[in-house]
MARSEVO-669470 format. One line per 2 residues: number of its first residue (from 1); their letters; for each residue x, y, z of C-alpha. Coordinates in pm, 1 decimal, always signed. Layout:
residues N
NUM = A = X:Y:Z | ...
end
This chain:
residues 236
1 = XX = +4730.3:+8273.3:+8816.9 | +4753.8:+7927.9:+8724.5
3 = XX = +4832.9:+7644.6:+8933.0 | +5222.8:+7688.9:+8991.0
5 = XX = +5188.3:+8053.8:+9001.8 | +4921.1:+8022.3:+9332.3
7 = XX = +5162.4:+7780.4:+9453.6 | +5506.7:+7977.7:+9466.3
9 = XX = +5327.1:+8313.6:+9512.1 | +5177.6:+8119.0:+9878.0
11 = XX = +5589.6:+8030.5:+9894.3 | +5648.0:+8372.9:+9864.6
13 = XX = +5445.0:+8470.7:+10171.8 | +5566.4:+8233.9:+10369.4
15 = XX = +5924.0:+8299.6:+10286.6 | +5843.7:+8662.2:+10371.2
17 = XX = +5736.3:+8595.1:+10690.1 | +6040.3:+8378.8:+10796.7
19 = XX = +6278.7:+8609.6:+10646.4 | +6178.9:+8905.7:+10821.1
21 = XX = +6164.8:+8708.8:+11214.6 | +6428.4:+8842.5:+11451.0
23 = XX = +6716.6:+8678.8:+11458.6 | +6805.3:+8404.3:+11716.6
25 = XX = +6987.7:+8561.2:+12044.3 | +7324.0:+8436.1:+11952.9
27 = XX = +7319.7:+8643.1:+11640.4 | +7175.1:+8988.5:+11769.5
29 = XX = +7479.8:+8953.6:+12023.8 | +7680.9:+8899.8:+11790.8
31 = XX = +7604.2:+9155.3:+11581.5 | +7584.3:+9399.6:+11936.9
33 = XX = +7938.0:+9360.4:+11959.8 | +8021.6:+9396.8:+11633.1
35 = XX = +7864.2:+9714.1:+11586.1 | +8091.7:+9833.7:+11930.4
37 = XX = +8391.6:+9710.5:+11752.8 | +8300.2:+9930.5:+11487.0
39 = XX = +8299.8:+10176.9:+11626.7 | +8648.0:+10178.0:+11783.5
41 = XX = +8785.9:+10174.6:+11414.8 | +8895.2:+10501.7:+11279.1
43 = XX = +8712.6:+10694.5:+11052.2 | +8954.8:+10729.4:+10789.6
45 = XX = +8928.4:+10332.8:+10806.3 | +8624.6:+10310.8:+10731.1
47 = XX = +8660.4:+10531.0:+10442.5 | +8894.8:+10330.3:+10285.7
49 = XX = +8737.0:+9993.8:+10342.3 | +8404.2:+10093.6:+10189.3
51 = XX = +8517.1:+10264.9:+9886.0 | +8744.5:+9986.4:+9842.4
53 = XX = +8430.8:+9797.9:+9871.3 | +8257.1:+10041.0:+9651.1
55 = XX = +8488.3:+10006.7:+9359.8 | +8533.6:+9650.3:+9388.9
57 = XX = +8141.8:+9624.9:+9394.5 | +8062.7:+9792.0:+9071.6
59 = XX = +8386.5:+9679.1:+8877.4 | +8216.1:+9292.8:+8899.5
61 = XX = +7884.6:+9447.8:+8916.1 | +7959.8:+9541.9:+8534.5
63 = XX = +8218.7:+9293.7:+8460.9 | +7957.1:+9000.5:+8532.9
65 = XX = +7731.2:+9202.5:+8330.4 | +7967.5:+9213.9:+8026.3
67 = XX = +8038.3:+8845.1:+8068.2 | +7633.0:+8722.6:+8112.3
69 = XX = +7529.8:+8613.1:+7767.1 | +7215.3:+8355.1:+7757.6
71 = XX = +7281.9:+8111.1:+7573.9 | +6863.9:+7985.4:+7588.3
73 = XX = +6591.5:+8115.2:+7442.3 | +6417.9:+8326.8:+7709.6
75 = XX = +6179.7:+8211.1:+7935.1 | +5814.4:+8272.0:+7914.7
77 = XX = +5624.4:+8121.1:+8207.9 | +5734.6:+8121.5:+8561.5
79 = XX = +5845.7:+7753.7:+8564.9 | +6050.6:+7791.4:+8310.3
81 = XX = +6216.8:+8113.7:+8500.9 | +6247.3:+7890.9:+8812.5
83 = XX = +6397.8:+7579.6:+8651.6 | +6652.9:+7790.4:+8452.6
85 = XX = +6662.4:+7996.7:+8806.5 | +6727.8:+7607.9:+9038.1
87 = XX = +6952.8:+7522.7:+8753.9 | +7213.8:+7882.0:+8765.6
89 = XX = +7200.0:+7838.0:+9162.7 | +7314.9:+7460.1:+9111.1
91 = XX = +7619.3:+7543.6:+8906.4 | +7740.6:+7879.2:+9125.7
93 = XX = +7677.9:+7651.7:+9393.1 | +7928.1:+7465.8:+9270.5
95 = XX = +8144.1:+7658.3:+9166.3 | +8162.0:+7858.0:+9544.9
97 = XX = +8238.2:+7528.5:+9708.7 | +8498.3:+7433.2:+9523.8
99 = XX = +8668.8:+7794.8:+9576.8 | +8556.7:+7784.5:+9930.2
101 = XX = +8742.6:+7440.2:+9967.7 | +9065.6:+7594.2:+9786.9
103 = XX = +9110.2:+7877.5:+9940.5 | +9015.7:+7763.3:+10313.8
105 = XX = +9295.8:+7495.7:+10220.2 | +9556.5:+7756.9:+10155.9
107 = XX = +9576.2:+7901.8:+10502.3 | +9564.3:+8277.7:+10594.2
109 = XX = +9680.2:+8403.6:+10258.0 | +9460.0:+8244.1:+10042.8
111 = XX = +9153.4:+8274.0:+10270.1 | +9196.7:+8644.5:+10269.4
113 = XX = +9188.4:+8587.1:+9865.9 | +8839.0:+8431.3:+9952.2
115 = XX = +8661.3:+8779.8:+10042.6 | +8660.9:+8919.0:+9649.1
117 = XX = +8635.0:+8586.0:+9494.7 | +8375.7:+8473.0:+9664.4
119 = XX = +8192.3:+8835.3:+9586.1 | +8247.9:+8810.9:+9245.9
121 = XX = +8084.9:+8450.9:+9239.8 | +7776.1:+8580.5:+9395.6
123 = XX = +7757.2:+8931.3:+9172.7 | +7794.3:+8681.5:+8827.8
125 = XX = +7554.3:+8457.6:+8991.7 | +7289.8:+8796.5:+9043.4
127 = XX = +7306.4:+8916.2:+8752.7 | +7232.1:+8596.3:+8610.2
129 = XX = +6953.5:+8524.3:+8771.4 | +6818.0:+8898.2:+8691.2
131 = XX = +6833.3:+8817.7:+8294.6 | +6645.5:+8492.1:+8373.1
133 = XX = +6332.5:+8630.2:+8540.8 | +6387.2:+8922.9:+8262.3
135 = XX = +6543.6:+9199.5:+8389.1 | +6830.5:+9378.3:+8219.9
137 = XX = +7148.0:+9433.3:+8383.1 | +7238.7:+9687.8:+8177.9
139 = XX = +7020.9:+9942.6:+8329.6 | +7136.6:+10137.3:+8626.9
141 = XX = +6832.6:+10094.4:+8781.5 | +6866.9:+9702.0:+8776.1
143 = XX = +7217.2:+9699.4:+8909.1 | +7068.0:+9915.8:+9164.6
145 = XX = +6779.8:+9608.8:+9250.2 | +7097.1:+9379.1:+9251.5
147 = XX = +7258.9:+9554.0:+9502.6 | +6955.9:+9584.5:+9744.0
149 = XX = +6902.6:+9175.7:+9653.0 | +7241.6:+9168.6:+9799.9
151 = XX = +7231.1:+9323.1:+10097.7 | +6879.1:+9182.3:+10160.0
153 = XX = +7040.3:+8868.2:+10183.0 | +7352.0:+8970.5:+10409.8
155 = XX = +7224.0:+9244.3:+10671.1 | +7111.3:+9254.9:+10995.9
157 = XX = +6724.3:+9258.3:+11120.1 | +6682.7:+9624.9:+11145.9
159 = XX = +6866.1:+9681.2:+10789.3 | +6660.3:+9364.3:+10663.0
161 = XX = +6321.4:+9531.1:+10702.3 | +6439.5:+9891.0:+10546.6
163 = XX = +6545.1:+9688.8:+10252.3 | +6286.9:+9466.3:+10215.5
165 = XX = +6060.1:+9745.9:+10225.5 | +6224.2:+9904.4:+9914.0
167 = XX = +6225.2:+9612.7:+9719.7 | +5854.4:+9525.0:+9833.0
169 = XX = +5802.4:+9861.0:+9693.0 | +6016.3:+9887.6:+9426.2
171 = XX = +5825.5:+10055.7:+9107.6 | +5739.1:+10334.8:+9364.2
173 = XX = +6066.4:+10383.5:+9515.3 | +6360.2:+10319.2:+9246.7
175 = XX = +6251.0:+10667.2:+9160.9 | +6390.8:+10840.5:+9485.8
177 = XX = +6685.0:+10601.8:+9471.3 | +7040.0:+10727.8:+9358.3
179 = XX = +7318.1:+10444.3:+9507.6 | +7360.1:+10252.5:+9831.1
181 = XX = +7490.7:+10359.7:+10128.0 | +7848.6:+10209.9:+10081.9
183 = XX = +7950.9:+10186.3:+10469.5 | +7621.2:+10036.3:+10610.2
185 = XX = +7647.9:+9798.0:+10262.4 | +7994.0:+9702.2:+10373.8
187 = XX = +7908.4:+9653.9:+10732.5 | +7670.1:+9454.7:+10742.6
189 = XX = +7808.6:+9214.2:+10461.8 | +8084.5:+9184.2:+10676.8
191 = XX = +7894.9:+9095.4:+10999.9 | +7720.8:+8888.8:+10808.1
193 = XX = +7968.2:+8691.7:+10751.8 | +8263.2:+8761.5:+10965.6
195 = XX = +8260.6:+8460.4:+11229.0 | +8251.0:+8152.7:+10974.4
197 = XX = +8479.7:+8300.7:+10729.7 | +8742.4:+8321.2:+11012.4
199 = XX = +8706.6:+7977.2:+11066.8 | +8816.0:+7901.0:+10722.3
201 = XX = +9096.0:+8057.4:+10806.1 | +9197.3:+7810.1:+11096.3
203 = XX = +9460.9:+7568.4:+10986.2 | +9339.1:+7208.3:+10949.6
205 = XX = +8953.2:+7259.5:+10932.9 | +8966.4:+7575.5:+10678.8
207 = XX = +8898.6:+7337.7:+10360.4 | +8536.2:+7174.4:+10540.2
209 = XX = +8470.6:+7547.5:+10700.4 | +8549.6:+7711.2:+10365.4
211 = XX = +8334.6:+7457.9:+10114.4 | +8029.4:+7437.6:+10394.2
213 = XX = +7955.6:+7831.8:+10447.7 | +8048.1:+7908.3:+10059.4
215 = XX = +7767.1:+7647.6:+9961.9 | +7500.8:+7765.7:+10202.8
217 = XX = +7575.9:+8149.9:+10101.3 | +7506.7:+8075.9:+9761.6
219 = XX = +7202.1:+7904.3:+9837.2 | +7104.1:+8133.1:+10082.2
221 = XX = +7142.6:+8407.6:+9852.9 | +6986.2:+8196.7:+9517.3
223 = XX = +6629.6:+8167.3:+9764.7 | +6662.6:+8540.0:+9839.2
225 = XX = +6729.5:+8639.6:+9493.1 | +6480.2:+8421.8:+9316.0
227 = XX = +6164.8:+8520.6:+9553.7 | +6231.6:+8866.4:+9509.6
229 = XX = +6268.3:+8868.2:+9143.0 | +5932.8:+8657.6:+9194.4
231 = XX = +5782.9:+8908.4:+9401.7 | +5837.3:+9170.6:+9121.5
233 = XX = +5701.7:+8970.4:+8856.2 | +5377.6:+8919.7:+9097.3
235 = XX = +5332.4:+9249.1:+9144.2 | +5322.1:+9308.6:+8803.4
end
């Protein structure tokens, strides 16, 4: 390893280590009664909401795919990676805000119209990012990393160590894997996010709500994404 490398590698660690800490007591209540109100929905209901989810899911999983053309020359080294890396999360960033901002704006209608924008941002952004470190959407298997990316980032403790694990290990064990589980995926990204994006939907303070938790998703997501594409490049 050179210099940089030993750095962000020790960067790695430590964001390991901080990402997989239990979650402050507010949020594991939270998520307690979350998972009760769960479970007072219908069956049926949940059917529906996570193939909805499902579909929705792979349609911009392969749409952003389609649409994700580099317009660099690849990067060799690992800073390079990173800067053009820094540089995506900047601009989706961005871009999230400013649909945060409009839609929290709009009251209840548009900041239901938040939910599959705001998914779509983050699966372009992905996919993105996985042709910078130099990995190709276009396989299955890669789409497959995206999605466990994804709900690293968005899940609860428990689900946050299973999937960590599988990413951790991932040469070994994208041979056993054939999809997601769509309800847990679609459960969890919703606790994840439920109590701030119903604030956006508050009249008067949805614009500020909206803008603020679209910009730290995004960048919560772009340091999630990034040290796991690192972590498979170190392993390598």
């Amino acid at each position: 390893m050179n210099e940089y490398e030993l750095k962000i590698y020790h960067e790695a660690v430590l964001w390991k280590r901080k990402l997989l800490k239990k979650s402050h007591f507010l949020q594991r209540v939270s998520k307690k009664a979350q998972t009760k109100m769960n479970n007072l929905i219908p069956e049926k209901a949940h059917e529906i909401v996570s193939d909805s989810i499902k579909q929705m899911v792979k349609a911009m999983l392969f749409g952003s795919y389609v649409t994700t053309s580099p317009k660099r020359k690849p990067a060799t080294t690992l800073v390079e990676k990173d800067k053009q890396a820094l540089e995506k999360l900047s601009l989706y960033r961005k871009t999230a805000t400013v649909e945060g901002a409009g839609t929290g704006a709009g009251g209840i209608f548009l900041g239901l119209a938040d939910f599959p924008l705001l998914l779509s941002i983050k699966m372009k952004f992905l996919n993105d990012i996985a042709v910078v470190y130099g990995f190709d959407p276009e396989q299955y298997e890669e789409r497959l990393f995206i999605l466990h990316v994804f709900s690293l980032a968005f899940s609860s403790d428990d689900k946050r160590q299973e999937t960590f694990e599988i990413i951790e290990n991932w040469e070994e064990r994208r041979q056993t894997l054939v999809e997601v589980d769509w309800r847990v995926f679609q459960q969890e990204y919703r606790d994840y996010i439920d109590f701030v994006k119903m604030l956006q939907l508050v009249p008067g303070i949805g614009a500020v709500v909206g803008a603020y938790a679209n910009y730290n998703l995004l960048d919560h997501l772009g340091e999630v994404a990034m040290n796991c594409y690192r972590l498979r490049l170190f392993k390598k």
